[in-house]
N, C-alpha and C positions, 0 to 999 in steps of 0.2 A: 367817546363814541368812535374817535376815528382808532381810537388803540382796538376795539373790539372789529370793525371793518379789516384795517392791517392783520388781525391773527387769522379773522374767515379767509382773505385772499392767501396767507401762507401756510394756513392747515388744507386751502384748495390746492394747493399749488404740492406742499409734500404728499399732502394721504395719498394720492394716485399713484408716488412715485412707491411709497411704502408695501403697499398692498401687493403688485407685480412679484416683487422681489421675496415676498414671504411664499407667496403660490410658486418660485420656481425652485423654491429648496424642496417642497414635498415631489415624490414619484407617486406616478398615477397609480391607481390600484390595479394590482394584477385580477384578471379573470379567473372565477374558477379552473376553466380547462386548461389555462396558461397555470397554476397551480401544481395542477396533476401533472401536467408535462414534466414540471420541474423535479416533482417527485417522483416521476418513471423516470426519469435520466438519472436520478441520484439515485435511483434503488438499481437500475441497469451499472453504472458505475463502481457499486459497492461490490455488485454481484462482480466484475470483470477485475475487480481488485483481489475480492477473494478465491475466483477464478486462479488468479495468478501464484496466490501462494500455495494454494495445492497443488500450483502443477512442478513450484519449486520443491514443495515437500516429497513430493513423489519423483521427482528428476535425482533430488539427492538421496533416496532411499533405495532405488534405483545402483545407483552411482555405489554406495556400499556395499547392497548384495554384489555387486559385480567385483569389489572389490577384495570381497570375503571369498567368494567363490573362485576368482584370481590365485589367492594363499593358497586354498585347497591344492588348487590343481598342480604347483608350480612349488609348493611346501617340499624342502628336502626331506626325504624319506630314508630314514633308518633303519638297515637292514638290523635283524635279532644277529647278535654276538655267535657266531660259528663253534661249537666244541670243537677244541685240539683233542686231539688221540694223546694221552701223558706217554710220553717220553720218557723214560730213565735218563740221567746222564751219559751221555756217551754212546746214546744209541740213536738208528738214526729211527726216521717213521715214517 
């Protein structure tokens, strides 16, 4: 009897302590609108990332044409070969 009174007083004494500590490992549930928030900032995110690489793709395609267009302009240009008047030996022309 008193071994069954000794476990009630020390299963009173932990379970309180037990219980606390299981409810502060869980996080409260999020609200729907707190939800959607989260998914409007990750879809606004996604979009400002993708944002970013096209404006890299278009910076460096950019960056080519100018590059190309640069050769054009700036390319040594080759006059056509001049006909000589033939000469004979010994004469002048």
């Amino acid at each position: 009897m008193r071994f069954m009174v000794a476990v009630a007083i020390a299963s009173s004494l932990v379970l309180p302590l037990a219980v606390p500590v299981e409810a502060q490992t869980r996080l409260p549930r999020t609200s729907p609108s707190e939800r959607r928030t989260d998914e409007i900032n990750r879809q606004i995110q996604q979009d400002q990332r993708i944002l970013g690489v096209e404006q890299d793709i278009q910076n460096r395609s950019n960056q080519i044409r100018q590059n190309i267009e640069r050769d054009r302009l700036f390319a040594p240009r080759t006059l056509p070969p001049v006909p000589r008047a033939r000469c004979g030996r010994g004469k002048v022309c």
